[in-house]
N, CA and C of each residue as an Amber inpcrd file, in Angstrom:
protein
   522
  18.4130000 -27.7860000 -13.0350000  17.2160000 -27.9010000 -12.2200000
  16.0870000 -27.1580000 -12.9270000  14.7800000 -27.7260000 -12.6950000
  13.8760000 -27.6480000 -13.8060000  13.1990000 -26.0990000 -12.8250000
  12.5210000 -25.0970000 -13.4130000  11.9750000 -23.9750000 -12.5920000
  10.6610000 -24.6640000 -11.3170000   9.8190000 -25.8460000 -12.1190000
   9.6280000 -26.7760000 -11.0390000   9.7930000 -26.8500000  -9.8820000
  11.3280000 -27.2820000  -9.6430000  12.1780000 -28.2000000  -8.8800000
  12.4650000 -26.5960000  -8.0060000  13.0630000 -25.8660000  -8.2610000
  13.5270000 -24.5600000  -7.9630000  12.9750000 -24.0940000  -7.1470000
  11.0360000 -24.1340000  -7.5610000  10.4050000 -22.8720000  -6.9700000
   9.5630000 -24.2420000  -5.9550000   9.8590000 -25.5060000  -5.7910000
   9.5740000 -26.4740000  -4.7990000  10.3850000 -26.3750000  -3.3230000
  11.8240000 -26.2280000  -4.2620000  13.0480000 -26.1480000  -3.2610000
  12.6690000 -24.8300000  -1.9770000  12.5500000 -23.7100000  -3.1230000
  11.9230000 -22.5210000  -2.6260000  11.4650000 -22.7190000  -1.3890000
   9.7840000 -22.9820000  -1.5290000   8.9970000 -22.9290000  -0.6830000
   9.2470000 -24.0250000   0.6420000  10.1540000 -25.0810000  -0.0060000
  10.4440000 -26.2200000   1.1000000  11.4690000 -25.1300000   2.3310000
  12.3330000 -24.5160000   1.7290000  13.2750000 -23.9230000   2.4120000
  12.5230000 -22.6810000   3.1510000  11.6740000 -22.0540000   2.4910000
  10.8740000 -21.2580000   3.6580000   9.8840000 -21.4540000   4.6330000
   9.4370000 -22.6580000   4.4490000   8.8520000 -23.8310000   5.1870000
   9.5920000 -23.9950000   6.1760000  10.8170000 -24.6580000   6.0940000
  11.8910000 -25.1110000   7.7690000  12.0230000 -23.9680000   7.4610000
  12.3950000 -22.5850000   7.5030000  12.7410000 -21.2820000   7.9440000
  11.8290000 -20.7660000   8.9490000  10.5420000 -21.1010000   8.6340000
   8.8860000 -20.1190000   9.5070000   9.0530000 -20.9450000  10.5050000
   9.5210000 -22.2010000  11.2930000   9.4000000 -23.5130000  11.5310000
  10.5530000 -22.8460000  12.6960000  11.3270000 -22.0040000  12.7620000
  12.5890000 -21.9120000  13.5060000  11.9490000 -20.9600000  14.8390000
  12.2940000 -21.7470000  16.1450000  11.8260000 -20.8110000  16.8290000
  12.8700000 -19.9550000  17.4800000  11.8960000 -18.4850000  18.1900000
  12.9510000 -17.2780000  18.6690000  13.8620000 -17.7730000  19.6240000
  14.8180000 -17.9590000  19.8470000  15.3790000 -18.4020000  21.4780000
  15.1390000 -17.3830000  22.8530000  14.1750000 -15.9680000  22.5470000
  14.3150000 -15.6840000  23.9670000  12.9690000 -15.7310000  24.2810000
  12.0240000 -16.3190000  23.1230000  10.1240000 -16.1110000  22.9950000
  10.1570000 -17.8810000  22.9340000  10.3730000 -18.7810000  23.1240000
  10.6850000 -19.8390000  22.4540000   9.0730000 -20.5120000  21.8780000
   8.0720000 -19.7100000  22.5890000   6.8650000 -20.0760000  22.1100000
   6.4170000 -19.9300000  20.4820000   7.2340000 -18.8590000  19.9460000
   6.8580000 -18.2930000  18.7840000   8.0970000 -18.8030000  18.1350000
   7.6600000 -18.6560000  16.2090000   8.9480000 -19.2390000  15.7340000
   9.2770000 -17.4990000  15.2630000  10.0180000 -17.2740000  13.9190000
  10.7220000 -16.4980000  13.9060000   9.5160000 -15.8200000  12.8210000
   8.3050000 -16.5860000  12.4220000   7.7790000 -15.9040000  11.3930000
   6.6050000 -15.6910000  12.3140000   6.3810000 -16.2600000  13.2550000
   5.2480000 -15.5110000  13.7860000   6.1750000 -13.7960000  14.9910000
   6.7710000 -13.8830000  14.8360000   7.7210000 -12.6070000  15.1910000
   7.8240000 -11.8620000  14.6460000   7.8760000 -11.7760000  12.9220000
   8.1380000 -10.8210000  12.2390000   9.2590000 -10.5750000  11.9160000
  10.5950000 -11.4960000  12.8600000  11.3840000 -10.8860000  11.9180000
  12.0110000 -11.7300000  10.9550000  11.5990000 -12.8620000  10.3030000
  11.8600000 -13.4860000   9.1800000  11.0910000 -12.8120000   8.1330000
  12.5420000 -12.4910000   7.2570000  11.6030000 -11.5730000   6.1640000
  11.3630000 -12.1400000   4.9210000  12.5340000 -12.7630000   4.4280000
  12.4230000 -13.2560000   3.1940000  13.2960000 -14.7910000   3.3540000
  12.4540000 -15.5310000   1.8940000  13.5460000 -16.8440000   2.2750000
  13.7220000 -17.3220000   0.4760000  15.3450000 -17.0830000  -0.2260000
  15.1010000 -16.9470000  -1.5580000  16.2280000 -18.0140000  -1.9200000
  15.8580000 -18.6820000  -2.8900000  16.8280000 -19.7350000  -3.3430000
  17.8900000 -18.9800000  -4.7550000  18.8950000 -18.9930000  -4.9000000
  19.6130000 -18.3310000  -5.7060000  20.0430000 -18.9550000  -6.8260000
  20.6320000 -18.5360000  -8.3390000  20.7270000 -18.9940000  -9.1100000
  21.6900000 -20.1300000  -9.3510000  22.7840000 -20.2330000  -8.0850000
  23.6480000 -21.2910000  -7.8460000  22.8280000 -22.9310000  -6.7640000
  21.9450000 -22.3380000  -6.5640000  20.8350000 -23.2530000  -5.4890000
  21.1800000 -23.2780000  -4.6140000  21.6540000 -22.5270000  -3.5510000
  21.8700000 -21.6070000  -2.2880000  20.7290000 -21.1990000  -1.6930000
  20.8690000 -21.0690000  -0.5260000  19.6650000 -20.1730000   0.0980000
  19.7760000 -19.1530000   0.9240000  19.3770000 -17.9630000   0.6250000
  19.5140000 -17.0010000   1.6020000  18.5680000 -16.4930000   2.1200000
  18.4070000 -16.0870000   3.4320000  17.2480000 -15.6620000   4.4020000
  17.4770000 -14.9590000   5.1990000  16.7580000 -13.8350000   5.1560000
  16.9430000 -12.4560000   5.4160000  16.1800000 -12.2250000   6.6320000
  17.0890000 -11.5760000   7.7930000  16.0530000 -11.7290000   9.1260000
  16.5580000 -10.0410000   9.7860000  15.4330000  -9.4480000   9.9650000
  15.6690000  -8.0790000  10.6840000  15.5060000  -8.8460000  12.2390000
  16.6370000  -7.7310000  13.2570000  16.3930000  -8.0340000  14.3160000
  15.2450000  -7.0520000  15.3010000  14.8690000  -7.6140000  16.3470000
  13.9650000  -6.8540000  16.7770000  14.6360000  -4.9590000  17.4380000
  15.6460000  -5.0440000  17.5680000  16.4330000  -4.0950000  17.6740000
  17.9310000  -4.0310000  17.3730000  18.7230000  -2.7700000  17.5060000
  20.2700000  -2.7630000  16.7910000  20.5720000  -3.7390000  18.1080000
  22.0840000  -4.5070000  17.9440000  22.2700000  -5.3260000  18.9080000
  21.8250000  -6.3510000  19.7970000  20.4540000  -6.8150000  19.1820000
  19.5990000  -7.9530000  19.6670000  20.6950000  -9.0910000  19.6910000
  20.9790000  -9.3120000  21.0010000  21.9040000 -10.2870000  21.3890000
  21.4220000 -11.8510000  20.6290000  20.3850000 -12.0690000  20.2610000
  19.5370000 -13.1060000  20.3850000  19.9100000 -13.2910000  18.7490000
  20.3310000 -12.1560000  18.0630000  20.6060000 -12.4870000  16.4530000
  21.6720000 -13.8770000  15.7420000  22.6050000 -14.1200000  16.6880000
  23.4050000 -14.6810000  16.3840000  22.9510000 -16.0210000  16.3380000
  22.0300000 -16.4980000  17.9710000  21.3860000 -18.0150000  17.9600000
  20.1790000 -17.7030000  16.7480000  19.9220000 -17.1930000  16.3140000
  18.7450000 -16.9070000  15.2070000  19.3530000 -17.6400000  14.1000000
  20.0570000 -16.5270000  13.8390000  21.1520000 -17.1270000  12.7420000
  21.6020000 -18.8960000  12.5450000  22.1080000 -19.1360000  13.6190000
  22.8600000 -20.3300000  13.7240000  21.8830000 -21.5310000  13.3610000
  20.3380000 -21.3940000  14.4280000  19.3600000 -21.9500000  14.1920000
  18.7540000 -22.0300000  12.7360000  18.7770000 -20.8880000  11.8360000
  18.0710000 -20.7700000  10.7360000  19.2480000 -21.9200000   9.5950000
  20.5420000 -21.5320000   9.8020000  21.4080000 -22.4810000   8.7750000
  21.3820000 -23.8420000   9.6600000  21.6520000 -24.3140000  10.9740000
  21.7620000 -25.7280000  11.1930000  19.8780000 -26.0380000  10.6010000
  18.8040000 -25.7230000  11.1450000  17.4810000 -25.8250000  10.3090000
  17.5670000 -26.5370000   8.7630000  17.9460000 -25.4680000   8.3310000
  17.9430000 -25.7690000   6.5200000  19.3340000 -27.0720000   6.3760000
  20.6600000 -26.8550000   6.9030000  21.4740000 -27.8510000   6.3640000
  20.6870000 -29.2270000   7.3280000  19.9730000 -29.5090000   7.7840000
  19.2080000 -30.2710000   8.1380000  18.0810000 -30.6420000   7.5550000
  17.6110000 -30.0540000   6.2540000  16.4670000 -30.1560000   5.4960000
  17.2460000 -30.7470000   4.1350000  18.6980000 -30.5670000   4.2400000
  19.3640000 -30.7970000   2.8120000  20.1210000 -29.5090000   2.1200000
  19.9190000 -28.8820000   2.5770000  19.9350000 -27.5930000   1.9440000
  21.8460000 -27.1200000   2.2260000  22.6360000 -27.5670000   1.4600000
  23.9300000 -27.1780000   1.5290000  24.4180000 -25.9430000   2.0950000
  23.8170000 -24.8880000   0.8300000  24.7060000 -23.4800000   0.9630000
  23.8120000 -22.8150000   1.5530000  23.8540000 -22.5570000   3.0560000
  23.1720000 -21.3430000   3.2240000  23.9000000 -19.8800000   3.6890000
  22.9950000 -18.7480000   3.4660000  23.3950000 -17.8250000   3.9810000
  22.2350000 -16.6970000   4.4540000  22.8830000 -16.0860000   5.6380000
  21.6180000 -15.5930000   6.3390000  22.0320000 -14.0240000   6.4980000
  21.0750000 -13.0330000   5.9780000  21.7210000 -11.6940000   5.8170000
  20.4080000 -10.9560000   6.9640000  21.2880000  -9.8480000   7.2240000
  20.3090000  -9.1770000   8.1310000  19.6800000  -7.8890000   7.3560000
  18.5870000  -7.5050000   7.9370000  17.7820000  -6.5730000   7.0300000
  17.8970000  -5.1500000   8.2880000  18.0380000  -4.7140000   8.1440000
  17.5690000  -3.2090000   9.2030000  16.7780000  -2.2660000   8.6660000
  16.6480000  -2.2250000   6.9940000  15.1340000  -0.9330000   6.8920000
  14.1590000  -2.0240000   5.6210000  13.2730000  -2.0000000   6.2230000
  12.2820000  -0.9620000   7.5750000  12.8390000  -1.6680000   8.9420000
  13.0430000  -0.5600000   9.7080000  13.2770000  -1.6470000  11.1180000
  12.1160000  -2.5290000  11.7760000  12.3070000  -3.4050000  12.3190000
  11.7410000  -4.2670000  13.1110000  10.2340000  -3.3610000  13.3240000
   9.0520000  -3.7970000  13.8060000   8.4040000  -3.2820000  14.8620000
   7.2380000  -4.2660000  15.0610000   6.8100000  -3.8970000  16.7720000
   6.1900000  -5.4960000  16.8800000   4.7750000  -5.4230000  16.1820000
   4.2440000  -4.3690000  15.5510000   3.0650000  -4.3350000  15.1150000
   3.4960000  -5.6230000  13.8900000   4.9620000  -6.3300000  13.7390000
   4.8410000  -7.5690000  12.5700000   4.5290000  -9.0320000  13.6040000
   4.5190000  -8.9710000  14.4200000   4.0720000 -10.1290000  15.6240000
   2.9740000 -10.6450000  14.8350000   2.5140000 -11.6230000  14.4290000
   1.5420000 -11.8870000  13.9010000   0.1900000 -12.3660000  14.8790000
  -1.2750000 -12.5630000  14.4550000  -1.9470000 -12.4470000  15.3510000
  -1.3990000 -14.0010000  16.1020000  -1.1320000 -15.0770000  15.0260000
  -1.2890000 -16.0120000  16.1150000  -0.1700000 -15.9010000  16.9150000
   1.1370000 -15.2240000  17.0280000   2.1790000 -14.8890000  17.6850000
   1.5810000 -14.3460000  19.1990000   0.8950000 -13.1570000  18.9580000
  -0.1550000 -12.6220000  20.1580000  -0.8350000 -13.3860000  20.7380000
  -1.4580000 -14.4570000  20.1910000  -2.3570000 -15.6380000  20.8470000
  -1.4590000 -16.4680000  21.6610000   0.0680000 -16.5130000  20.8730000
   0.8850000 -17.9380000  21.5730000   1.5970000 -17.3500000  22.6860000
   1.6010000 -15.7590000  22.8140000   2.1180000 -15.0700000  23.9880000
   1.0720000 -15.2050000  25.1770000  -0.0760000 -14.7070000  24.7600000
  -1.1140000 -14.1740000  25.6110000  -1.3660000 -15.9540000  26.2820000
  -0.9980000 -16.8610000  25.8830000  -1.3790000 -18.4550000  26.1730000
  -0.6440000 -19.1280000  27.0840000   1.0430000 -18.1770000  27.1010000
   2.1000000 -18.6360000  27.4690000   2.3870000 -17.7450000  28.5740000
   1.2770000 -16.5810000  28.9610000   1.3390000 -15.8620000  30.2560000
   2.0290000 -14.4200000  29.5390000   2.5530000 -14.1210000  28.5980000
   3.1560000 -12.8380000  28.2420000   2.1560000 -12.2080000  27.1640000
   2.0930000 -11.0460000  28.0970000   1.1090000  -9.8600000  27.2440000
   1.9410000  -9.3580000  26.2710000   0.8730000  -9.8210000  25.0180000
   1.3340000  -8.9790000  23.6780000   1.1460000  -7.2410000  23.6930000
   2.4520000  -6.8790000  22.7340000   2.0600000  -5.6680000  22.2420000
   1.0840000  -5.1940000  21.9230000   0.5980000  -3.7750000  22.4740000
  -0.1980000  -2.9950000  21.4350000   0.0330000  -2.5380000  19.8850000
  -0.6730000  -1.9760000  19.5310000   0.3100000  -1.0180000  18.5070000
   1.0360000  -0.2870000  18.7640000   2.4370000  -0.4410000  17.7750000
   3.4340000   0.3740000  18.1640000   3.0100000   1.9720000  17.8310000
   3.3620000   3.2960000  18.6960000   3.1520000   4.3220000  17.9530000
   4.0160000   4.6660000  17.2020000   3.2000000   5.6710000  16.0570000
   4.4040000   6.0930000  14.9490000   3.9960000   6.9640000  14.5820000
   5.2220000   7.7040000  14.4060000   5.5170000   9.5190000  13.8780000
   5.4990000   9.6750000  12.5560000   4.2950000   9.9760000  12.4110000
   4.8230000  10.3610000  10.4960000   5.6780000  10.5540000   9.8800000
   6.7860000  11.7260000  10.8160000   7.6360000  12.3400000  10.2840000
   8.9540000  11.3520000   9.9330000   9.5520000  11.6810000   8.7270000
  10.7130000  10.2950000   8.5070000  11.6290000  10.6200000   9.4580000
  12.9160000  10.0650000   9.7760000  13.8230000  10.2290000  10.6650000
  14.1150000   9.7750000  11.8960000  14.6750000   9.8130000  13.1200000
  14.7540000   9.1740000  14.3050000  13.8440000   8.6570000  15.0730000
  14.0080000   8.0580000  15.4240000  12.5170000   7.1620000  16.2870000
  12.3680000   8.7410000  17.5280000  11.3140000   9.0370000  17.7250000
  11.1730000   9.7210000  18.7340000  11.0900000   9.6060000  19.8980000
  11.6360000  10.0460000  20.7450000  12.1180000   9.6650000  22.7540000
  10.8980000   9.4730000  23.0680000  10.5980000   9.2130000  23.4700000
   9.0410000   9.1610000  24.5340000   9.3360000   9.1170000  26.2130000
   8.7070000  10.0580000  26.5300000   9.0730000  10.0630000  28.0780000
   8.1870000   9.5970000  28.8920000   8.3030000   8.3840000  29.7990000
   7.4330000   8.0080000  30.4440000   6.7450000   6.8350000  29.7010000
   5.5930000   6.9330000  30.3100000   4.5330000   5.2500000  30.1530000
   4.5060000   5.1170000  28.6620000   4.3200000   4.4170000  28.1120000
   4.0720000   3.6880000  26.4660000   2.6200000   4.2250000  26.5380000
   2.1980000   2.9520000  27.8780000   0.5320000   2.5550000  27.5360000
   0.3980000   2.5150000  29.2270000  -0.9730000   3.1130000  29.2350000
  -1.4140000   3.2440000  30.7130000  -1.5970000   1.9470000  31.5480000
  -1.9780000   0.7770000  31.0220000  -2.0000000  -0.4950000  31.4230000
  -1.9680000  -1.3720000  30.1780000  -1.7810000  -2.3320000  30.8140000
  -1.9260000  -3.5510000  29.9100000  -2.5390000  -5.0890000  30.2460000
  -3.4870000  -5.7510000  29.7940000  -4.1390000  -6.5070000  30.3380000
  -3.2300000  -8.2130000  30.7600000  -3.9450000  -7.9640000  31.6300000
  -3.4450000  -9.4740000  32.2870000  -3.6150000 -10.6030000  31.6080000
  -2.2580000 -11.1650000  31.2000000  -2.6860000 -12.4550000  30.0320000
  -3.3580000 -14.2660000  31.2360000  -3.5320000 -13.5360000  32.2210000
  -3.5100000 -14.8120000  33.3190000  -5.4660000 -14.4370000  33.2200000
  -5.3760000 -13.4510000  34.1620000  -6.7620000 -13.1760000  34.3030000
  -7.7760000 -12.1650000  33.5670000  -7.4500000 -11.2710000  32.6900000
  -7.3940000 -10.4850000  31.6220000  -7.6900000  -8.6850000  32.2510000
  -7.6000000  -8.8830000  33.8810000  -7.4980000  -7.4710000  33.6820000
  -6.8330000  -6.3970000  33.4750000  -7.1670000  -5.0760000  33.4850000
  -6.5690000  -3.7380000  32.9600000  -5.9930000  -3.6270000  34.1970000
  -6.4390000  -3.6910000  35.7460000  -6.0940000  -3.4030000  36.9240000
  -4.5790000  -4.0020000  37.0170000  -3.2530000  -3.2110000  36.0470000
  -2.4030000  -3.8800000  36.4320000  -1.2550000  -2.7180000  36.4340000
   0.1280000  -3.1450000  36.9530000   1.1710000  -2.1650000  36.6970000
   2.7990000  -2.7080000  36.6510000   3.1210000  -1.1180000  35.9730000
   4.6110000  -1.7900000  35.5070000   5.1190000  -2.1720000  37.1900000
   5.7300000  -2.6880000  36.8600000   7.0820000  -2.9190000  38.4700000
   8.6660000  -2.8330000  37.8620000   8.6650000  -3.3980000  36.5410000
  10.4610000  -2.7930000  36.1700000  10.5960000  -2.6180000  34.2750000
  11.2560000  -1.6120000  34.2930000  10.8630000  -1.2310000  32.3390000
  11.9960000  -2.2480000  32.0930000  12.6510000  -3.3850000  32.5150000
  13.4930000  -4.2420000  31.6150000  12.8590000  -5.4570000  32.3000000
  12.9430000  -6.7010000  31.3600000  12.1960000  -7.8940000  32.5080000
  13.8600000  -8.7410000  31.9220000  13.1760000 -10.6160000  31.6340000
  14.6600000 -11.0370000  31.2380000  15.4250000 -10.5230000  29.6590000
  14.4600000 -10.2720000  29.0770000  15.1990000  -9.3460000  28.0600000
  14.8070000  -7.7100000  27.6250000  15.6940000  -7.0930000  27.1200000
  15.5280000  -5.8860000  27.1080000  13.9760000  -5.2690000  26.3470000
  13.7450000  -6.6470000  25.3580000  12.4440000  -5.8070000  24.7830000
  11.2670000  -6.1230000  25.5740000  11.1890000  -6.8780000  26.7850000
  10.1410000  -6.7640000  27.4520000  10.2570000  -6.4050000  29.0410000
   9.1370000  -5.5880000  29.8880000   8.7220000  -5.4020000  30.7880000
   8.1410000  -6.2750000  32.0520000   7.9810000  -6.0630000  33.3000000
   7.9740000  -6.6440000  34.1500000   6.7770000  -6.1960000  34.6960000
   5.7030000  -6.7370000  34.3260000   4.6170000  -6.1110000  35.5480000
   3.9270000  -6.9580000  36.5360000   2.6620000  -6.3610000  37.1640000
   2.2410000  -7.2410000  38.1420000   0.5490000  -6.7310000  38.3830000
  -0.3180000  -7.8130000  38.0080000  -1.6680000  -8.1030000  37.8440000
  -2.1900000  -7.4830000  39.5680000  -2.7710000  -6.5810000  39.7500000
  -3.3900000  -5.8160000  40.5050000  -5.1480000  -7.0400000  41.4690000
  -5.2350000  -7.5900000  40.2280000  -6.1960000  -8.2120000  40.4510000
  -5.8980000 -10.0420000  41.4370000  -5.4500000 -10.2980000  40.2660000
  -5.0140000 -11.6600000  40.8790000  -3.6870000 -11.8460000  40.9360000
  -2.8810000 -10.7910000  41.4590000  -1.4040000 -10.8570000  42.3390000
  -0.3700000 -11.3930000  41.2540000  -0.6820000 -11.9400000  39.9340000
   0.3880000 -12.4440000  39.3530000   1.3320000 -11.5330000  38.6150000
   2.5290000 -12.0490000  38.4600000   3.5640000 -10.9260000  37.9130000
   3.3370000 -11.5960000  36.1460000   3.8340000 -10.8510000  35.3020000
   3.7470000 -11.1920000  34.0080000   4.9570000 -10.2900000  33.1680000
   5.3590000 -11.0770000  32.0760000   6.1460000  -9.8570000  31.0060000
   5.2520000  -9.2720000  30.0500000   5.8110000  -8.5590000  29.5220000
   4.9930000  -7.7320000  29.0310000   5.8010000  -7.2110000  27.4430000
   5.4420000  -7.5920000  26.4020000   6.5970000  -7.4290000  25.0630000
   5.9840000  -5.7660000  24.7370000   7.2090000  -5.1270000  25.2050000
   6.8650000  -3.5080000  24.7700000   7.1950000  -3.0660000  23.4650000
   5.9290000  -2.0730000  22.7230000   5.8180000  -2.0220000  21.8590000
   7.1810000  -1.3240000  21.0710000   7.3360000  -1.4150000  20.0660000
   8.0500000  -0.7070000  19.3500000   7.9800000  -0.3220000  17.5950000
């Protein structure tokens, strides 16, 4: 195979990879999420694609997975293999903007910025609120509040629009 052909294959295969959507966001695919990291064709013409999860034990890794190889052996693509990445870990400040747009469109308030500790080492506890409010992706106000810190999945929140009564999730930062 000509370097051509290779670095065509390449980009075709990270093409249906960005193309795969999250199963618990289904609005977003996996590259407007952030956690599709890399997508590399190997010297045997294999493909491997490297996906951090949004946290340790993200139940949701496995349909990720499954989705990303039926995807590609559906594009042609024989050998795949899909490896997981954990450093740098996940964090949603990789949500991309139009990811935030396809949340905020679909009724779920995007993340802020995640905070972060200079210092290297354990993520630090935080006690209490993240963020004092968060705006209403229905009607856009601040006038809103948590009602439960888990909604249907663990990385997002449950709140409820103060203004115009609607409940919303809420993807908490990390």
């Amino acid at each position: 195979m000509t370097a051509r052909a290779s670095t065509a294959r390449q980009t075709t295969a990270r093409e249906v990879a960005e193309r795969v959507v999250d199963p618990e966001l289904p609005m977003l695919t996996l590259a407007d999420l952030g956690v599709l990291r890399d997508v590399a064709e190997d010297a045997d013409g294999s493909v491997t694609v490297a996906l951090t999860p949004t946290y340790s034990g993200c139940p949701a890794m496995a349909e990720m997975r499954a989705d990303v190889v039926r995807s590609l052996h559906e594009a042609g693509f024989a050998d795949v293999r899909v490896r997981t990445v954990l450093d740098p870990p996940w964090s949603t400040d990789w949500i991309s903007a139009d990811g935030r747009r396809k949340l905020a469109e679909h009724g779920v308030s995007p993340p802020g910025a995640a905070q972060r500790d200079a210092s290297p080492g354990p993520v630090p506890l935080v006690l209490g609120a993240v963020r004092e409010a968060v705006p209403c992706p229905n009607c856009g106000s601040r006038d809103t509040a948590e009602t439960s810190r888990f909604s249907s999945t663990a990385c997002k929140a449950l709140w409820r629009c103060r203004s115009c009564s609607e409940p919303f999730e809420h993807v908490k930062e990390i």
